[in-house]
Every structure is written in C-alpha cells, then in structure tokens.
ZAMARGU-4260 file (C-alpha; in steps of 0.2 Angstrom, whole numbers, plus 5000, padded with zeros to 4 digits):
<rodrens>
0) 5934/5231/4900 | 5948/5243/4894 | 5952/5245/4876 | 5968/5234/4879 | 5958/5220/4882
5) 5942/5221/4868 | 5930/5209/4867 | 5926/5196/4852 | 5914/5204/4842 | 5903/5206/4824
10) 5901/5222/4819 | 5889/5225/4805 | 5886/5239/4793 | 5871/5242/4786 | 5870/5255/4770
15) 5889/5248/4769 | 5891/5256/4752 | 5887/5272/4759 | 5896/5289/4761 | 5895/5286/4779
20) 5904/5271/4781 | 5917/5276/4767 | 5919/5290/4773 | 5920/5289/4792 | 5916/5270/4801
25) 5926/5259/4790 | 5943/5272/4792 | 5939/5273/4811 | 5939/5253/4808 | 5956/5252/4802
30) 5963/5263/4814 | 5956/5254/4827 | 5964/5238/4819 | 5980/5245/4816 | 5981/5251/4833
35) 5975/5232/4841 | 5960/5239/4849 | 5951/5227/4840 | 5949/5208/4847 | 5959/5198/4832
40) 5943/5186/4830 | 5932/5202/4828 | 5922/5200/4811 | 5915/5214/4800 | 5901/5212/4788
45) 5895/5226/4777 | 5879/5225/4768 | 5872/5235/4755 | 5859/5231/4740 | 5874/5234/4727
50) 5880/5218/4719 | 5898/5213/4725 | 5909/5198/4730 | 5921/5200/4743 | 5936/5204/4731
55) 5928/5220/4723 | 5921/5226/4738 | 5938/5225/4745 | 5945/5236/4730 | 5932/5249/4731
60) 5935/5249/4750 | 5953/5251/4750 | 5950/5265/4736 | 5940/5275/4748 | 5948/5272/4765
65) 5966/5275/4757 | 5958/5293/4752 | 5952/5298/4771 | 5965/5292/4781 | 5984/5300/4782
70) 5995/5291/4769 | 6010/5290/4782 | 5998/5276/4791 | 5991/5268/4777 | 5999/5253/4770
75) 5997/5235/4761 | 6003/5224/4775 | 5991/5233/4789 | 5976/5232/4773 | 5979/5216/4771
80) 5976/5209/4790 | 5962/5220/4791 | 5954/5216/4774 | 5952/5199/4781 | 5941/5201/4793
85) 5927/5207/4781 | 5913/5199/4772 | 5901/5204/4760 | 5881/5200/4760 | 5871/5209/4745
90) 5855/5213/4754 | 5839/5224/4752 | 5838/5227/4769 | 5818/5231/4767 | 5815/5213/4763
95) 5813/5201/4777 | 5817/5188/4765 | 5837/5193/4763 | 5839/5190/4784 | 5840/5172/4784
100) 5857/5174/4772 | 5862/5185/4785 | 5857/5174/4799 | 5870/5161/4789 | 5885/5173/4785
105) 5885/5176/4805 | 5881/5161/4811 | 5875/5152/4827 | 5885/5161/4842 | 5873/5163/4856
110) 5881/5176/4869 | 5893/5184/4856 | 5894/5203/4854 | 5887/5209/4839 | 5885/5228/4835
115) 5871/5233/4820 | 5879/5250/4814 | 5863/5259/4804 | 5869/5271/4792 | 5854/5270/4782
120) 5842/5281/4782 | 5827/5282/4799 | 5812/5275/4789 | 5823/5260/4789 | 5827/5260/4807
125) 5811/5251/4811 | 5809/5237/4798 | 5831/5232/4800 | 5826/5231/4819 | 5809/5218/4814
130) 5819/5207/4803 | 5835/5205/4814 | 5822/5198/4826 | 5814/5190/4816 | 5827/5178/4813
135) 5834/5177/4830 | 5850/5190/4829 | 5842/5201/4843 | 5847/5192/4855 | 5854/5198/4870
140) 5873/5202/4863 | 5865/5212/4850 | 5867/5229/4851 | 5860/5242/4838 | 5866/5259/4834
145) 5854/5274/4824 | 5863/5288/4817 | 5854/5306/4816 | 5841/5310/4812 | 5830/5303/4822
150) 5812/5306/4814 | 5809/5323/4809 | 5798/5329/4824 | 5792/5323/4842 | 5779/5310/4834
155) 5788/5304/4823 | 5805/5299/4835 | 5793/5290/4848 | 5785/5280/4833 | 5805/5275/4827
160) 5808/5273/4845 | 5793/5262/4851 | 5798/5251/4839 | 5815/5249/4840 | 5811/5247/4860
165) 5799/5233/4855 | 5815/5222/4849 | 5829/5230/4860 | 5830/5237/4876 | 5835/5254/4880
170) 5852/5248/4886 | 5855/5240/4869 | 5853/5255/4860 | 5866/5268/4853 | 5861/5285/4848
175) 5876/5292/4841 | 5880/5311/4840 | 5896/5309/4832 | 5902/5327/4839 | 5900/5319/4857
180) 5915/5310/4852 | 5926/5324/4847 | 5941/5326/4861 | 5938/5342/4862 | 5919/5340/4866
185) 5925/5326/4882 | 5940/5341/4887 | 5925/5351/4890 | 5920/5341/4900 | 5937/5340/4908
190) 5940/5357/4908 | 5925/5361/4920 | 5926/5345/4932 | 5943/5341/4933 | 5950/5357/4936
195) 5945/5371/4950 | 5948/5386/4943 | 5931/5387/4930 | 5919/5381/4941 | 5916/5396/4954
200) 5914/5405/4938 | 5905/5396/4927 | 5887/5403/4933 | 5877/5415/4927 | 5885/5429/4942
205) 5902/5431/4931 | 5897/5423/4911 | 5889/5436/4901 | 5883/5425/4888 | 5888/5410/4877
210) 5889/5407/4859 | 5891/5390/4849 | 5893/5389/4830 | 5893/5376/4820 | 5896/5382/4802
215) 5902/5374/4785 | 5909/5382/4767 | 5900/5368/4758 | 5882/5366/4751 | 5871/5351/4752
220) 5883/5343/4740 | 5876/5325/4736 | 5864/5327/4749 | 5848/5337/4741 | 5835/5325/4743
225) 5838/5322/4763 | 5842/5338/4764 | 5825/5349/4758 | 5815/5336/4768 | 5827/5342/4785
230) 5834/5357/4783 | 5846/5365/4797 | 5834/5363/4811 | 5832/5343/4809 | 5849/5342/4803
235) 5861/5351/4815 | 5851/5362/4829 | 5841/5347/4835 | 5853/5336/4839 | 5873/5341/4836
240) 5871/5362/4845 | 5860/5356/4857 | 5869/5343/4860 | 5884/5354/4864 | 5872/5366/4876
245) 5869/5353/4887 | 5886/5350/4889 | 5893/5368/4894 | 5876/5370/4905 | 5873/5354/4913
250) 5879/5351/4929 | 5892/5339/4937 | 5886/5321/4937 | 5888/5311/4955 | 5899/5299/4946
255) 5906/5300/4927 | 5895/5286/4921 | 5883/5285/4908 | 5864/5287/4918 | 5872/5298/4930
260) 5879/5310/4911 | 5863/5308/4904 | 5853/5313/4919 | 5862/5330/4920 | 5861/5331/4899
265) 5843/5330/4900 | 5838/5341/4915 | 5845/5356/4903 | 5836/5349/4890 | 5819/5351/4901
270) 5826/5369/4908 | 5826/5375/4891 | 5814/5390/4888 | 5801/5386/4874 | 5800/5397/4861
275) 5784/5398/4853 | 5771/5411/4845 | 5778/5429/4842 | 5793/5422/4852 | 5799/5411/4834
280) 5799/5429/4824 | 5811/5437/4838 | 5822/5424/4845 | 5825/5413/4830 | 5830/5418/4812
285) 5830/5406/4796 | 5841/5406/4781 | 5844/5400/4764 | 5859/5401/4751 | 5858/5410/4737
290) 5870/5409/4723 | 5886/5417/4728 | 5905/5417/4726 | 5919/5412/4735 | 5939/5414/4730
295) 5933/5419/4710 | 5922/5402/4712 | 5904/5404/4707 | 5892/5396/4719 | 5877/5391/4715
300) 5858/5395/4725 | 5852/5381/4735 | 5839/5380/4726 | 5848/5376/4708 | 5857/5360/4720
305) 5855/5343/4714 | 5838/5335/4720 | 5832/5352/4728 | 5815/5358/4723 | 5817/5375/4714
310) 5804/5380/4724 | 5811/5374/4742 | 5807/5385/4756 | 5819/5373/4767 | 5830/5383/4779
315) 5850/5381/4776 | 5855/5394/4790 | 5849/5391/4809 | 5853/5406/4824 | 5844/5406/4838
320) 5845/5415/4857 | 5840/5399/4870 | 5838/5402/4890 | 5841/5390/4900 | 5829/5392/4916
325) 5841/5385/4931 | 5848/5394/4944 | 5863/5392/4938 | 5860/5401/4921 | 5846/5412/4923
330) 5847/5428/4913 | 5861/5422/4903 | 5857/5420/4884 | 5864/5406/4873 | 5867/5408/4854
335) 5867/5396/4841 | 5869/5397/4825 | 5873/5381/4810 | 5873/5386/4791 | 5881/5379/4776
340) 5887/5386/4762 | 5895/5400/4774 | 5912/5411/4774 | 5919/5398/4785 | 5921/5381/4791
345) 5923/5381/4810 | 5911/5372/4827 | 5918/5383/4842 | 5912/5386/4858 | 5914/5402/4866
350) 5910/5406/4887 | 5910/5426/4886 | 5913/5432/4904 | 5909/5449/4911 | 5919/5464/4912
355) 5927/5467/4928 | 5916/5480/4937 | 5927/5492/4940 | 5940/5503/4927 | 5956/5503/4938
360) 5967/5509/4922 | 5961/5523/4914 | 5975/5524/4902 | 5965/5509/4894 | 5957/5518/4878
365) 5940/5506/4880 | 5930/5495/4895 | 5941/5481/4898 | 5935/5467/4888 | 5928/5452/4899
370) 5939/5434/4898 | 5933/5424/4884 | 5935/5406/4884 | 5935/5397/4865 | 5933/5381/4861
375) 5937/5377/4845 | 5931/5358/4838 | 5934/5358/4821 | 5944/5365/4809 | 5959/5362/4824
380) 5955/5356/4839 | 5961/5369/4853 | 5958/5379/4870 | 5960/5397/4872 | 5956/5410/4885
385) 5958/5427/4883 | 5965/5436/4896 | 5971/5458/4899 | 5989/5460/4900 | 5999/5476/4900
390) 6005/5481/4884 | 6026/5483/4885 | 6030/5501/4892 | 6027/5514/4901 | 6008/5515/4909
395) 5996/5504/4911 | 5989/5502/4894 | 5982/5481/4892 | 5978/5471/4878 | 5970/5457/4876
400) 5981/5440/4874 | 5977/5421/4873 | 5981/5408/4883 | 5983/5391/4868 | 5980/5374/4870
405) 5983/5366/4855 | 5980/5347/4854 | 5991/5342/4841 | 6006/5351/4848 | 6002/5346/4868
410) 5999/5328/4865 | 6011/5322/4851 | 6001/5306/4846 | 5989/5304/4833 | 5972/5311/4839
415) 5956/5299/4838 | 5944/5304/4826 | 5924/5304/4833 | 5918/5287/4827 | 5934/5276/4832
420) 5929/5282/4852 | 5912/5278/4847 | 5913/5263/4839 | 5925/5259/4853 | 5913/5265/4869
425) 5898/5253/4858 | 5908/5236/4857 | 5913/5239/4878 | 5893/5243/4880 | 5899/5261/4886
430) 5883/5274/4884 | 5890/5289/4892 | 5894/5298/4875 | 5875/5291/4866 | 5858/5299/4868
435) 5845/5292/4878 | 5828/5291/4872 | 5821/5303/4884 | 5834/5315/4879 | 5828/5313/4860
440) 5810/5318/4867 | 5816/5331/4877 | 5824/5340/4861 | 5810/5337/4848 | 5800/5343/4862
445) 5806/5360/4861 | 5812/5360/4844 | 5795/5357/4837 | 5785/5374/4842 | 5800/5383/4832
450) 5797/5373/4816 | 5777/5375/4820 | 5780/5395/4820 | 5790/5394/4804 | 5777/5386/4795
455) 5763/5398/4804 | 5768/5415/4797 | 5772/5408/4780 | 5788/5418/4779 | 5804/5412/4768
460) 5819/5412/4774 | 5832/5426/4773 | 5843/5425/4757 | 5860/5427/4762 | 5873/5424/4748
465) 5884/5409/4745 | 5899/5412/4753 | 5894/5424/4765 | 5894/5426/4786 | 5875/5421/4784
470) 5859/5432/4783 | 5860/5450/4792 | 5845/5445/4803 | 5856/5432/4812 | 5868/5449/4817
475) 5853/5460/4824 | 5848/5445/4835 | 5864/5447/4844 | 5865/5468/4842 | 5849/5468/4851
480) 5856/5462/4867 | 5872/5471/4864 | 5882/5456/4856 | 5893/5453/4842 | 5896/5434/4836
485) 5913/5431/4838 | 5922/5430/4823 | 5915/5447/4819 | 5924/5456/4832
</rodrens>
C-alpha cells in the first residue's frame, strides 16, 4: 500500500496530554494531514487523565503544535480540517473501568485498523495492553506501539514483553526508535547498499575505527524523576547508539524488508563483545554534570535539577569502546559516547579510514590523514567525506577537503521529521524501521554486565562541568588506542 493510497484508520494516543505527543506525534500528524497522507476517514483520539471536552483540548492543541511546527505551514483552514478529526476521552488508563467509554468513543468496527500509540510511561505498557483486551479492541486490526524505554534491564523487558505478547502478537507490535526514522539514518543505509563505491571498503582491511555521538546542550529539563531512575545507559546507549551500530555494522539483507533488516540488526547485536568485570573500568567511562556555564549562563549540577535526589549517583555522560566480533569488523574499535548538558548539540557518525600505506609526497608536513566519512543526524542533516587534495601551487603539498551533502539544499522539499515516517511505516503495517523483541534482549543482554559493574566497584561518576566536552576520562579512552573524538581534532 503506498502512502498515496492510506488506509482507513483510528489512531489513538495514550498519555495525549504529554510532552511527547505535543511535542512530536500530534505535529508529525498534521503534517501527514496537510500533505494527504492520511485516509480522510481516519480518526484520532487522544486520551489523558486531565479533564477536557473536545473544544479546550483543541485550543491547548493548537497552542502547542503551532509552536513546533514552521509557521509558513501552519494555518487555520489546514487546523481546522485536521481538528475535526479528533476526539477526546478523559481516561486513567490504570483503571480497567475507564475501557468500556473507550470501547464506545471507537465504536463496533471489526476489521478496521487501529494503531494504540503508548507515550506513557512502561509500567503502563502491560495493564493498557490487559484492558484493550479486555474489552475486545485487540482484535486483529489493532496494532500497539511502545516507546523507549523498555524495562530497565534484561528481566524486566521480557516481563513487559511477555505480556504484551500474551494480548498481541509479535507482528502487531511497534518498538519505535525514533532516530531509525531520521532520513539520514535510512541514507546510511543507502549509502552502503545502493551505491558501489563504500562497500569494498567498508571492512575492517581499510576503516580504522568508528565513532558515533549522540550529545545534547540541555539538562534533564522536566524529566528528573525518569531520568535518576535511567540514567544515560537506559536512556540513550541501550537503544538509540546501539541502534545506530547495528546499522553501519550490519550486513546487506537478501531483500529490504523488515525480517530480512532485523535479521542482519540482530546478528551485530549478538557479535557484540561483552564487557564485563575489570573490562567495565577500562572500556567504559560514566559521567555526571556538575554546575557549570555556558555563554555567561549559569548552569546548575544535575544534582540541584528538579526531581533529582541530591544524592543521585545516576550517570548523565555514557562513552564506551564496543568490538564487534565478525569477520568483517574484527579488530576494529567502536566509540560511543551520549551526554547531556554538554558543549554541544550534535548525533553524527563518523567511519575513520586508514592512512594510505605509503607517503608518496614528502612535501606533505604530516602522515596523510585517512578519508573520513561524517554523518551528521542532527543539528543539520548532511554527508561529508573527507578526502586529500593538493593545496594550489607549486609542489605537492595536500590538504584535507570535504566532499558535502547537504539535505536541505539537494532536495528542495520539506524534509520528514522521524515520527511522520513512523507513524506512517505503522498504519501501512511496515516493521522494517521497529525493534523486534529479540533485538530488545539481545541489547539488554549486553547492556546489563556494564550497569552490574558500575554498581560493583561502587565508584561515582566523573564530574565534568556543565557546559563542557564531558569528563576527561571519556578523552584517555580514545588516547589510549591512539584516537581523538572528532570534534576535538
């Protein structure tokens, strides 16, 4: 089914009061109704426990999807069209009692798609999943999307999972990772299988190593409570940067579909080398904001944040060197790092390739610097590579020079933001860009001995300052191999 022709559908939003869904699904929504990729019958309830009618959760709508999505596309006649297609059921969605209204806003439509968007928190996930049963809206048009986290180790995740899996089956469920619908994410992917030139190279003969950040300039903002029980480990390295690994390590599926993607995603997953004992101290490093400044502006410690125990241990700052044990990328170290409250906002990728073996121009003051491939997923989306040229006249002095793809200015029309392809890909049934359950384990599975060490040795994490590049232990782990991280260079 393409997206010119979508399919008649009720998409429901729990937690529809939420900073997710204001933030993120209910813009994605409009867009995909402005641009008619939306069946004109499809219906969209949001539920939340907050008390409104129709009419003033339409204003407080409006107020927030005005605010995150460009003014030069928002206006009253495209608001209105889309406002009517929403309803509004106050609902406590721990309460089974509260379904049955539910049952009745939707009404009796066997065979109709319905999608039931969870952006509630995971202890949730369970007891939404019971009560749709219970009153008969799991049937099989219903599908049921989970946002992440899922569970906060191994145990917990199969004990979420089991029970979703009692009331849906694995087919019907959506594990979103939000950065797998980033189009720069998918032109990864369209970089190294639909064009010739990266795939003899992309092995561990001719890439020296890799790097993948995922950084922010903000704190925990709003999100303290959440945040001191998760922590940059649950949070970001578990699911979004490993996420990402899998993609520049995995290899070419037989056919672009989703148990063919998934297949390839997971068998990374499993190659992954574990780190565990004295392995945690060297190969991993923890960090934690301390009050700082940035542009004259006073930051505060994490631990002054709203809803953070002043005693918190809870990592803010994640880096890490991963091996994947393949034949492809053996010897061949990985980097990952996530922090918050850092220099800088940027997710990149970056495929360092090896020097050329040989120095044919002495003239060059240094070893020619190996190609370098960037890509770059937020703040702009682009593609670089870095390649030696000769500096202009006489000898043969070279320089390094990029080669840019920039989105925005090689395709002129508006660029998709990650949930409207997801929440696209989910109405059409279409799991390629979702995590499987086995791929959940398969994370937790290695993610888990890491946390376990941490706890182990009782050590707190390295205070880096608010503001800063991150903790200086997160620099030796790459000086010991010989590395810099890239926007240090």
């Amino acid at each position: 089914m393409s997206i010119d022709s979508p399919l008649e559908c009720d998409i429901v939003v729990f937690g529809g009061t939420g900073d997710l869904a204001m933030r993120k699904l209910l813009p994605a929504l409009y867009y995909l109704h402005r641009e008619r990729h939306l069946h004109p019958k499809t219906r969209i309830v949001a539920l939340a426990r907050a008390q409104h009618d129709v009419a003033s959760y339409s204003r407080l709508m409006r107020r927030h999807v005005s605010q995150h999505v460009a003014k030069a596309d928002f206006d009253s006649a495209t608001w209105d069209a889309f406002a009517e297609r929403f309803s509004y059921v106050s609902l406590d969605a721990a309460q089974r009692v509260a379904f049955p209204r539910l049952a009745k806003a939707l009404g009796d439509q066997p065979g109709r798609v319905r999608v039931f968007y969870l952006a509630t928190t995971p202890n949730l996930f369970a007891v939404i999943a019971q009560h749709l049963d219970s009153v008969g809206l799991a049937n099989a048009g219903a599908r049921i999307v989970l946002e992440k986290p899922l569970g906060e180790s191994l145990s917990t995740a199969n004990r979420i999972n089991d029970e979703i899996g009692k009331v849906f089956d694995e087919s019907r469920v959506f594990r979103i990772d939000h950065y797998l619908g980033k189009e720069a994410v998918q032109n990864l992917l369209a970089l190294r299988f639909g064009n010739a030139l990266f795939e003899p190279l992309w092995r561990n003969a001719h890439v020296d190593h890799v790097q993948i950040s995922v950084l922010e300039t903000v704190g925990v903002e709003n999100r303290g409570d959440y945040y001191d029980r998760a922590g940059a480990m649950r949070d970001m390295m578990q699911n979004h940067l490993l996420q990402l690994l899998c993609l520049v390590a995995m290899e070419a599926p037989v056919h672009f579909e989703p148990e063919a993607v998934r297949n390839e995603k997971l068998k990374v997953l499993e190659a992954l080398r574990p780190i565990t004992g004295m392995d945690v101290q060297d190969r991993t490093v923890r960090g934690q904001y301390s009050k700082g400044s940035r542009a004259g502006e006073t930051l505060p410690a994490y631990y002054f944040e709203k809803s953070v125990d002043h005693d918190s241990n809870t990592e803010t700052f994640v880096a890490l060197r991963a091996e994947v044990d393949s034949w492809r990328w053996a010897g061949v170290p990985f980097f990952l790092r996530t922090g918050k409250a850092t220099s800088q906002r940027k997710s990149e990728i970056i495929v360092q390739f090896k020097s050329v073996p040989h120095r044919l121009f002495p003239q060059s003051n240094d070893q020619l610097a190996g190609n370098r491939l960037v890509i770059r997923l937020q703040p702009e989306e682009s593609i670089s590579l870095s390649l030696m040229a000769k500096s202009p006249g006489r000898g043969m002095l070279l320089q390094e020079v990029d080669l840019d793809l920039h989105f925005a200015e090689a395709f002129k029309r508006r660029r998709w933001e990650a949930y409207e392809r997801l929440l696209l890909d989910v109405i059409q049934g279409d799991a390629t860009l979702f995590m499987r359950r086995d791929e959940i384990e398969a994370a937790w599975r290695w993610v888990d001995p890491i946390i376990e060490g941490w706890q182990d040795c009782y050590r707190s994490p390295k205070r880096y300052a608010a503001g800063s590049r991150g903790p200086d232990a997160a620099d030796s782990l790459l000086e010991r191999s010989g590395h810099a991280w890239f926007d240090e260079r």
